[in-house]
KEROFI-959390 format. One record per residue (C-alpha): x, y, z. Coordinates in steps of 0.2 Angstrom, whole numbers, padded with zeros to 4 digits, always signed. Example, Ala and Ser with C-alpha at 12.3 -4.5 7.8 and 13.67 -1.06 7.14 Angstrom:
2
+0062-0022+0039/+0068-0005+0036/
END
This chain:
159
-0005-0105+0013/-0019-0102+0000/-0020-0086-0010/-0034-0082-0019/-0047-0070-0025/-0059-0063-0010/-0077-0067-0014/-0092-0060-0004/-0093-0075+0006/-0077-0069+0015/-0085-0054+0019/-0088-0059+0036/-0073-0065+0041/-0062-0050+0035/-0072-0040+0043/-0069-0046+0058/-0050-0047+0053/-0051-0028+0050/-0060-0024+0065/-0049-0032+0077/-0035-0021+0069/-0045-0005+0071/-0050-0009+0088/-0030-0013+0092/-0024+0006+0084/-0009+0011+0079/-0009+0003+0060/-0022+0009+0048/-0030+0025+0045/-0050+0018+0047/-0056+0021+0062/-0074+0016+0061/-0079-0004+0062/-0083-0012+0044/-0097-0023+0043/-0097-0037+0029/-0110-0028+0019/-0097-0014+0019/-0081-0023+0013/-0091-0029-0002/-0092-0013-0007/-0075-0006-0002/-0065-0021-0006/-0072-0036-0015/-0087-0030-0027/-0093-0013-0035/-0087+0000-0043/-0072+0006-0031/-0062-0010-0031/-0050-0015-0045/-0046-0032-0036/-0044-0040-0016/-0035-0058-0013/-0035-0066+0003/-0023-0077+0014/-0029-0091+0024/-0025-0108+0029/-0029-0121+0040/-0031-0109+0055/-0042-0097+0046/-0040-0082+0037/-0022-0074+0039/-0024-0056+0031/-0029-0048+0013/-0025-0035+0001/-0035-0023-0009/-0032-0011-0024/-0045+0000-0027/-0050+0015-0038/-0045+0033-0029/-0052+0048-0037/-0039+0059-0032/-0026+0049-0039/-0019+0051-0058/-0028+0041-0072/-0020+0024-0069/-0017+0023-0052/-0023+0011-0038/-0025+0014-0020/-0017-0001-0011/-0021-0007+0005/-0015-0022+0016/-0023-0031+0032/-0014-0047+0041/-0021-0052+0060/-0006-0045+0071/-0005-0063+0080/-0001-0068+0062/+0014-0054+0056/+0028-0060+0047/+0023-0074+0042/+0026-0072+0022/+0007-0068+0018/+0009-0049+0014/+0025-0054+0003/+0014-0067-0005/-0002-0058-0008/+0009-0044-0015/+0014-0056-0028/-0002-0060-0032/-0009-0041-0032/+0003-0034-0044/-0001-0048-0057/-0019-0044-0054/-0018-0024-0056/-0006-0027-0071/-0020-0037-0079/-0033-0025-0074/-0021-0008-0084/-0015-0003-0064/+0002+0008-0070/+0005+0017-0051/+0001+0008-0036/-0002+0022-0019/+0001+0016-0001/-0003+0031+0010/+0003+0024+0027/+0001+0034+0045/+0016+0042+0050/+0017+0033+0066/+0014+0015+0058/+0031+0007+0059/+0027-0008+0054/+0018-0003+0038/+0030+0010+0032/+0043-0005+0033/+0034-0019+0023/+0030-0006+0009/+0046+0002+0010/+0053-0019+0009/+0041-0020-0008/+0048-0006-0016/+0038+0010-0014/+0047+0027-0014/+0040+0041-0004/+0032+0054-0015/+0021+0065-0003/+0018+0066+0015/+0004+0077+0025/+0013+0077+0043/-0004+0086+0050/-0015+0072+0049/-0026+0068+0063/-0036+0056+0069/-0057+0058+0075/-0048+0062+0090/-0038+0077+0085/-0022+0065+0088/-0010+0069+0077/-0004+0054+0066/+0002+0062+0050/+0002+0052+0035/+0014+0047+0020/+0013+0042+0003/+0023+0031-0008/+0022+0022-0026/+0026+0007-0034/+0027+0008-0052/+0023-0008-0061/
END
């Protein structure tokens, strides 16, 4: 497995990543497809990302993580966000890119990392809860576009 640094040249090819997760439900908040041109700006380049790495091997890209700048979170925090294909779960990227992701948000003055994970996303609240994070608020009356009615919970890491 590689770890390294997203560039925009990925772009593509998380999209596509993302989009099959969004279009599969049940595990991240987003609901509208990303094009490339739109992760570069939400996850690779700009102002709102702090930094984004990426797993791949010799099958292809296996998943990525972001930290990225929240307004409504404290001076110093960093909104965290992880993506693996589903056909590629457990296969030890999410623990590796978090390794990777805490180094980089150190270096770049990151104290607090945010998770805010649906409600009703198992499998997310368990691999942060497996980093580390601790429940510090929750918003059980968050819906989906669809008026579904997810709810949402937020934890921290503290580096």
């Amino acid at each position: 497995m590689i770890l390294r640094p997203a560039r925009p040249e990925d772009a593509p090819a998380m999209a596509a990543l993302l989009n099959r997760i969004i279009a599969i439900g049940g595990t991240t908040a987003h609901e509208a497809p990303f094009t490339p041109e739109a992760i570069i700006t939400h996850y690779i380049a700009g102002d709102e990302p702090i930094c984004c790495h990426l797993a791949e091997d010799e099958q292809g890209l296996i998943g990525f993580q972001s930290v990225g700048h929240n307004a409504a979170l404290p001076e110093g925090w960093g909104d965290i966000g992880t993506f693996v294909a589903s056909d590629r779960q457990r296969t030890g990227a999410g623990r590796a890119l978090f390794a990777v992701t805490m180094t980089a948000a150190r270096g770049a003055g990151v104290t607090v990392l945010n998770a805010t994970i649906r409600a009703d996303n198992a499998p997310g609240l368990g691999y942060y809860a497996r980093r580390g994070f601790v429940d510090y608020a929750e918003d059980p009356d968050f819906r989906l576009k669809s008026g579904a009615r997810v709810g949402r919970v937020s934890r921290r890491f503290d580096l």
